[in-house]
C-alpha positions as CSV (number, residue, x, y, z in Angstrom):
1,X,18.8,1.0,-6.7
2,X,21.1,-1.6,-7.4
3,X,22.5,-2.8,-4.0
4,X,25.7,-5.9,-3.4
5,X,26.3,-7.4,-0.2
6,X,29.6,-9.0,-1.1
7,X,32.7,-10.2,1.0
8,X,33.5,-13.5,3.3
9,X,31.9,-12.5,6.0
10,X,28.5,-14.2,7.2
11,X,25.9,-11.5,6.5
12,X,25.3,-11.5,3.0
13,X,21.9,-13.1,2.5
14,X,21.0,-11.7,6.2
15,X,21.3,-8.0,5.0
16,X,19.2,-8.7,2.3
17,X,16.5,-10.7,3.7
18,X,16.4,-7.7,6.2
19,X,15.3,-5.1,3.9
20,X,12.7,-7.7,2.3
21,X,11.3,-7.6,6.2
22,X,11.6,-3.7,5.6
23,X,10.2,-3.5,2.1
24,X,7.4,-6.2,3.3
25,X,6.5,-3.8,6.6
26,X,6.2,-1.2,3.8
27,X,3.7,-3.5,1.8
28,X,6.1,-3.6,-0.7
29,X,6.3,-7.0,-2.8
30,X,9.7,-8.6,-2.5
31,X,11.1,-12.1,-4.4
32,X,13.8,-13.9,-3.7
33,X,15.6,-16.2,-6.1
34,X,18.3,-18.0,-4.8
35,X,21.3,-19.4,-7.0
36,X,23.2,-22.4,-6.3
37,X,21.1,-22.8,-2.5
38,X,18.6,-25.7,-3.2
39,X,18.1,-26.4,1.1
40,X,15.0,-26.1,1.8
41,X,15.4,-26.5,5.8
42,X,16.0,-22.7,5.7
43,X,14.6,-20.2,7.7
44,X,13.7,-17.8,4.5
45,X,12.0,-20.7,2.0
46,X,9.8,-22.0,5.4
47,X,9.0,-18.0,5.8
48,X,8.3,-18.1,1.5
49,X,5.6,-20.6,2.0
50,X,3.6,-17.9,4.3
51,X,4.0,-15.8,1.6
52,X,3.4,-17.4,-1.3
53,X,-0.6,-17.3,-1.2
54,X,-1.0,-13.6,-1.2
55,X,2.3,-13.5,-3.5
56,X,3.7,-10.0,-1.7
57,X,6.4,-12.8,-1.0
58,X,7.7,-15.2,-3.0
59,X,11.0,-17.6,-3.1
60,X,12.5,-19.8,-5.4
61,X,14.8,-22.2,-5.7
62,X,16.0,-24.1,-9.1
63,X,18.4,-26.9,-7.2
64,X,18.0,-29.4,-4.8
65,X,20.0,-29.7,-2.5
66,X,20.3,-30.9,1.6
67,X,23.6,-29.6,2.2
68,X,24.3,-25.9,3.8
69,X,27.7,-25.4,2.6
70,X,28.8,-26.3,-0.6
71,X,33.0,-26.3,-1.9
72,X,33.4,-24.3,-5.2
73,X,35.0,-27.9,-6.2
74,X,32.3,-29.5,-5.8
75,X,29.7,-26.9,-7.4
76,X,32.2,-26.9,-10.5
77,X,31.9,-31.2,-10.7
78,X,28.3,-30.9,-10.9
79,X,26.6,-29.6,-13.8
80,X,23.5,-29.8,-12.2
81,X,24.4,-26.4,-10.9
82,X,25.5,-24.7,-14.1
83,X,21.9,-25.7,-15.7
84,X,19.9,-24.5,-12.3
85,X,21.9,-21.3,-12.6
86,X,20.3,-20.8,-15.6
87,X,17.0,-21.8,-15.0
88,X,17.3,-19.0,-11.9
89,X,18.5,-16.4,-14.2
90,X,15.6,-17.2,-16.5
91,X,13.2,-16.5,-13.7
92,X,15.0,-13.8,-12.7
93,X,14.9,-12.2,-16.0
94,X,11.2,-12.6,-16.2
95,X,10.6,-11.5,-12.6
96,X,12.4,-8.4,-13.4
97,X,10.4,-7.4,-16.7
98,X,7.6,-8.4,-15.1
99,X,7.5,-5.4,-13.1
100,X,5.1,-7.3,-10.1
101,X,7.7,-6.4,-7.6
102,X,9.0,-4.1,-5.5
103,X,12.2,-5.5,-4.3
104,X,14.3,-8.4,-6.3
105,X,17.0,-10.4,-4.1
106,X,19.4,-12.5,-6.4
107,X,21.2,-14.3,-3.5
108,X,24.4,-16.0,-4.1
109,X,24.2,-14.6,-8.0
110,X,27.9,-13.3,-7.4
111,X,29.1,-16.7,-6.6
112,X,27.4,-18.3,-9.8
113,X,28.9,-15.5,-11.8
114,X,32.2,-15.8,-10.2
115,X,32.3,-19.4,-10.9
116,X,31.3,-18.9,-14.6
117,X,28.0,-20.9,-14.2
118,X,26.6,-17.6,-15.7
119,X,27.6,-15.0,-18.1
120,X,29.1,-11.6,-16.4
121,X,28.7,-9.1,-19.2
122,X,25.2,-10.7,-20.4
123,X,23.8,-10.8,-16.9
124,X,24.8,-6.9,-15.9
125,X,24.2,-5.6,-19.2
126,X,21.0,-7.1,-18.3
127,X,20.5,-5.7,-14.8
128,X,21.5,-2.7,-15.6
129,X,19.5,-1.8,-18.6
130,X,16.1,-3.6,-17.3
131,X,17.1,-2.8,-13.3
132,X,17.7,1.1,-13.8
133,X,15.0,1.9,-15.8
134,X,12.1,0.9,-13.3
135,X,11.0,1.6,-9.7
136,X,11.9,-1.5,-8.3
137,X,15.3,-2.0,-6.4
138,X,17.6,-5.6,-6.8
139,X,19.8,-6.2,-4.5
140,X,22.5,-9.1,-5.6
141,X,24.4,-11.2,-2.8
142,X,27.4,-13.4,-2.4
143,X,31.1,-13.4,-2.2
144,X,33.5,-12.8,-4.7
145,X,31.3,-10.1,-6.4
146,X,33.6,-8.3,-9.7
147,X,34.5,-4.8,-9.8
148,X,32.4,-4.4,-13.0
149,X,29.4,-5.1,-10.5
150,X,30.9,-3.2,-7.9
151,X,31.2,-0.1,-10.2
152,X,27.6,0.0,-11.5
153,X,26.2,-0.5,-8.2
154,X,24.5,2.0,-5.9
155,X,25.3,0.8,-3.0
156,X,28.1,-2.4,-2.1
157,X,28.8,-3.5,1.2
158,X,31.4,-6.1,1.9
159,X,30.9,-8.3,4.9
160,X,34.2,-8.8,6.7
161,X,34.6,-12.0,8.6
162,X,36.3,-11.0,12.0
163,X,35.2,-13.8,14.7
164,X,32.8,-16.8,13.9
165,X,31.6,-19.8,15.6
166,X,32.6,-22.3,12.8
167,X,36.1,-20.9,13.6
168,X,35.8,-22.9,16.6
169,X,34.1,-25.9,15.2
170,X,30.5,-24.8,16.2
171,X,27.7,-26.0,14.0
172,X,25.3,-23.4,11.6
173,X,22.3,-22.9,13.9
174,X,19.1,-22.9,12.6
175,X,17.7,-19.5,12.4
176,X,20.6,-17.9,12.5
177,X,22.9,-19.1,9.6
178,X,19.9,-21.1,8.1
């Protein structure tokens, strides 16, 4: 299956590290590859480093970064992000022909492709003619995702912001929005 979380509403990444937990309980193997995110005082890369000897769990980051929330403006001024981006995608691509896992989360791939750090058609064409034709599941997260993506999708939920604690100035907590 191919499977968004999209929308502006915290949840995105949540939702899908949830069903790694779910594949994982499952012994399924499950990678993460994280676009544009290069912090690595996150609750999922501290988790990765359990995983990474008996690789049923594995993520990866291609930017680094110590900030938690980063401005569109600021992504676009750097073109350290553009060339990470690709470096992600390349691992992706791999990861996905590769056929070693199970369950493949591209989180924050909708922002990069959004914000033209990667190609749209090239990379659905891709995921849809490599991702469809295997027993493996993706699942691609972040805001903004197109309605080309939306329409070959399985499954697309959109996160809905409704009440948040950074509405009132409250800082991200670790372990819960990190």
């Amino acid at each position: 299956m191919l499977i968004v979380f999209t929308g502006n509403g915290k949840g995105k990444t949540s939702a899908a590290l949830g069903t790694a937990l779910r594949s994982l309980g499952w012994n399924r193997k499950v990678a993460i590859i994280q676009f544009i995110k290069g912090n690595k005082a996150t609750g999922e890369w501290q988790f990765g480093k359990f995983g990474t000897n008996s690789g049923q769990f594995v993520v990866k980051q291609f930017f680094d970064d110590k900030q938690y929330s980063i401005s569109e403006k600021s992504i676009l001024e750097n073109p350290e992000y553009k060339k990470s981006c690709k470096q992600a995608w390349n691992f992706a691509k791999e990861t996905i022909l590769s056929k070693k896992y199970d369950l493949i989360i591209l989180d924050e791939i909708n922002n990069a492709i959004h914000l033209k750090l990667l190609d749209e058609n090239e990379t659905l064409h891709f995921v849809e003619t490599h991702g469809r034709v295997s027993a493996f599941d993706i699942i691609m997260t972040g805001r903004n995702a197109s309605q080309k993506l939306i329409d070959i999708a399985d499954m697309v939920t959109e996160m809905k912001e409704i009440k948040h604690p950074f509405q009132k100035g409250v800082k991200a907590k670790e372990g819960i929005d990190y």
